[in-house]
N, C-alpha and C positions, 0 to 999 in steps of 0.2 A: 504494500500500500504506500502510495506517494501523495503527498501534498505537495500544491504548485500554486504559483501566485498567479497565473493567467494565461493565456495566449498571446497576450502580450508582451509578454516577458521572454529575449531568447535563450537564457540559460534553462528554462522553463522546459520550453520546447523542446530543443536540443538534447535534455535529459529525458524526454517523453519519448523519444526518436531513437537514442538509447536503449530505454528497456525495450521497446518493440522492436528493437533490433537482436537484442539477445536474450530475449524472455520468451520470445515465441515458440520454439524447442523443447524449452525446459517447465513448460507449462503442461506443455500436452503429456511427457513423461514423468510429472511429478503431481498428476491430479494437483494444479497448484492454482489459481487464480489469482490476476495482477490488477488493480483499480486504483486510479490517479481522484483525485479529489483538489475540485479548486473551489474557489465563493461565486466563478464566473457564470453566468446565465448560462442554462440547458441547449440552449440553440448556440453559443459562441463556440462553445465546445465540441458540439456536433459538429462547427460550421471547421475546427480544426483538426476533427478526425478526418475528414473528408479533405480539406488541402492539404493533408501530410499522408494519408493515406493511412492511418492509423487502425488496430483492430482492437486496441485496448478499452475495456473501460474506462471512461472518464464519466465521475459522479458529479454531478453540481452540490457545494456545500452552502445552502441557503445563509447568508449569514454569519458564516462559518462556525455556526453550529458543533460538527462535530471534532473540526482546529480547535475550537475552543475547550473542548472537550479533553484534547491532547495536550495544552497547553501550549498552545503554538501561535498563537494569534497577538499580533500588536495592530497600534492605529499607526499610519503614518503620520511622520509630524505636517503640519500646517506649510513649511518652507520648503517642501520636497515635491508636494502635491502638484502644484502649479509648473512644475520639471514634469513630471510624468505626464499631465496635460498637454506640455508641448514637444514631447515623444511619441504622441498618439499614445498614452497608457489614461485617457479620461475613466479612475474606475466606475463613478458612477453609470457609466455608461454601460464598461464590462460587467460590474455585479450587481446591477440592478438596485444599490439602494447610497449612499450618501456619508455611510462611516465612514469611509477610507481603513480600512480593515483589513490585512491579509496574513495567510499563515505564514508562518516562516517554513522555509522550504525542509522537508523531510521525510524519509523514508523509513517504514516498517517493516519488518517480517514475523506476522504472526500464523500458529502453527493450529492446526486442529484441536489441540488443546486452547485455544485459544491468550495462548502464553504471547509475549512478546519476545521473540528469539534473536532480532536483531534491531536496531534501531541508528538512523544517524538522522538527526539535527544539528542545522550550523547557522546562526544567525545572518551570515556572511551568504547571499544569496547565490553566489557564483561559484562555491566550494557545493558539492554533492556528494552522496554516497558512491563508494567503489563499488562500481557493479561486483567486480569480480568474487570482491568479499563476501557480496549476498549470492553470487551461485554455487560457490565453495560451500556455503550453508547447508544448500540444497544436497550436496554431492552424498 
């Protein structure tokens, strides 16, 4: 399970592109199933499976709701916002509602037991989890 700040974001992507690049293998042989989670509206995310050609789940996190849940969630500050604005990142636009809210970028690996077996968080949006480390998990 991955948390992602958007579609607008290309570290974002880049790491989406990623696991669909080396998860798709190790899915099918490891009864495993892989879902990316952003705050982004249901259609923004379709509208990025379909320009990247993606076959992974991507859930919309209303709110970010279930980020919050992880503890993953800050606001953006007020002096950055009007930056992302004029990067084409308008979130109200991408999450449907006016917090300025997103998770900070992180991946899971929980198990049938419902255990958490791996986890990496970095507040540093451009640092991500070692794929490799999480397929070694698998192995």
């Amino acid at each position: 399970m991955s948390f992602f700040r958007g579609s607008w974001c290309p570290f974002c992507v880049k790491e989406l592109e990623h696991f669909e690049n080396n998860l798709k293998l190790i899915q099918q042989e490891k009864n495993m199933h892989f879902i990316a989670i952003s705050p982004q509206k249901s259609e923004i995310s379709a509208q990025l499976k379909k320009e990247k050609s993606l076959s992974i789940n991507i859930l919309s996190d209303v709110e970010n709701q279930v980020a919050n849940k992880f503890g993953l969630v800050f606001t953006l500050p007020e002096n950055v916002r009007e930056l992302y604005k004029c990067l084409g990142a308008y979130l109200p636009d991408f999450n449907g509602d006016d917090s300025y809210k997103l998770p900070i970028p992180a991946t899971y690996l929980i198990g049938q037991d419902k255990k958490i077996h791996f986890a990496y968080v970095n507040v540093n949006y451009m640092e991500r989890a070692d794929i490799s480390a999480l397929i070694n998990l698998l192995d």
